[in-house]
C-alpha positions as CSV (number, residue, x, y, z in Angstrom):
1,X,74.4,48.9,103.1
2,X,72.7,51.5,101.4
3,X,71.1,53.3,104.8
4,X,75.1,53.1,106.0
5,X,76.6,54.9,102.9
6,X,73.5,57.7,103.0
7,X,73.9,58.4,106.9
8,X,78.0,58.6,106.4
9,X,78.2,60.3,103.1
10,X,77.4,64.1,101.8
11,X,75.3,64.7,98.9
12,X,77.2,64.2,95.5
13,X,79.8,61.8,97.1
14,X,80.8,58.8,94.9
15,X,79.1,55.6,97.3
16,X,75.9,57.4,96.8
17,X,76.5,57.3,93.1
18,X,77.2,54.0,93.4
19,X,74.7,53.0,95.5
20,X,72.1,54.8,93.2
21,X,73.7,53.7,89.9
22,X,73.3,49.7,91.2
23,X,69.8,49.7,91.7
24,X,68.7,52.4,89.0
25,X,70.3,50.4,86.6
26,X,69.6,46.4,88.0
27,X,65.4,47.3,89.0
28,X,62.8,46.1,87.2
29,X,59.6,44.7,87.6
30,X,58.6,41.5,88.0
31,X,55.9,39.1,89.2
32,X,57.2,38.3,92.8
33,X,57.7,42.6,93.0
34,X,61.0,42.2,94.8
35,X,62.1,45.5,93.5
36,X,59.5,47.4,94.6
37,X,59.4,45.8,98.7
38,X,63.4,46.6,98.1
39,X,62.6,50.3,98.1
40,X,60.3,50.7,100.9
41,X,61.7,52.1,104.0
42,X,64.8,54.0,101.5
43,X,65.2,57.6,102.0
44,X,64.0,60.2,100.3
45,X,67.7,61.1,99.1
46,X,68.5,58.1,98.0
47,X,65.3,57.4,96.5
48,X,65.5,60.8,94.3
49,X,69.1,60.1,93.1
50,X,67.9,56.5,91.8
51,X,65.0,58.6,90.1
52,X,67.7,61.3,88.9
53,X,69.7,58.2,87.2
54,X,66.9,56.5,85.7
55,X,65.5,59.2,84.3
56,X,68.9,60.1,82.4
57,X,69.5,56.8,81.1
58,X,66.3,55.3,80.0
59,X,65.2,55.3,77.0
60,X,62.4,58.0,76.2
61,X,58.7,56.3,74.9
62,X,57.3,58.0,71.9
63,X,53.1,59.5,73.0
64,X,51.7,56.1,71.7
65,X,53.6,54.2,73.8
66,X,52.5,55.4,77.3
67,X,50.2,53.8,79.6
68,X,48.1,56.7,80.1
69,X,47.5,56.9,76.0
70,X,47.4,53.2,75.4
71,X,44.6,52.6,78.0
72,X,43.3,55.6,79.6
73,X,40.7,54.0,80.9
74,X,42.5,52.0,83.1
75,X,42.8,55.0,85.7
76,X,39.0,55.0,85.5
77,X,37.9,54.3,89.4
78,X,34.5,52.2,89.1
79,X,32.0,51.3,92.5
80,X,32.7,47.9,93.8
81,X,29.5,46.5,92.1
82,X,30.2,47.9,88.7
83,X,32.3,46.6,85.6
């Protein structure tokens, strides 16, 4: 449904809102990572409006609460052999 409403709509129109809207506001993750198969294959166009939505209506995290702060280690790349 969504590839139909981006090949047959202009950018701005009101199904892409839609369509954006539904899964910036219903994704999450979860164990099974169904969300994140669901946006493989997506264009870019739509994949940059769901960003554009969810960056408006989530809430902002305070500096302590970011991964990169909380555990910047874990973006540490280690050899195979090493832990």
């Amino acid at each position: 449904m969504v590839k139909t409403i981006y090949d047959g709509t202009s950018e701005g129109s009101l199904g892409r809102r839609l369509m954006s809207d539904m899964y910036a506001y219903a994704a999450y993750a979860d164990k099974k990572d169904a969300w994140h198969t669901a946006f493989e294959g997506c264009s870019v166009d739509f994949l940059v409006d769901i960003l554009k939505t969810m960056t408006k209506t989530r809430d902002r995290l305070s500096m302590t609460q970011r991964p990169w702060i909380i555990s910047e280690t874990a973006y540490h790349e280690r050899e195979p052999n090493q832990t």
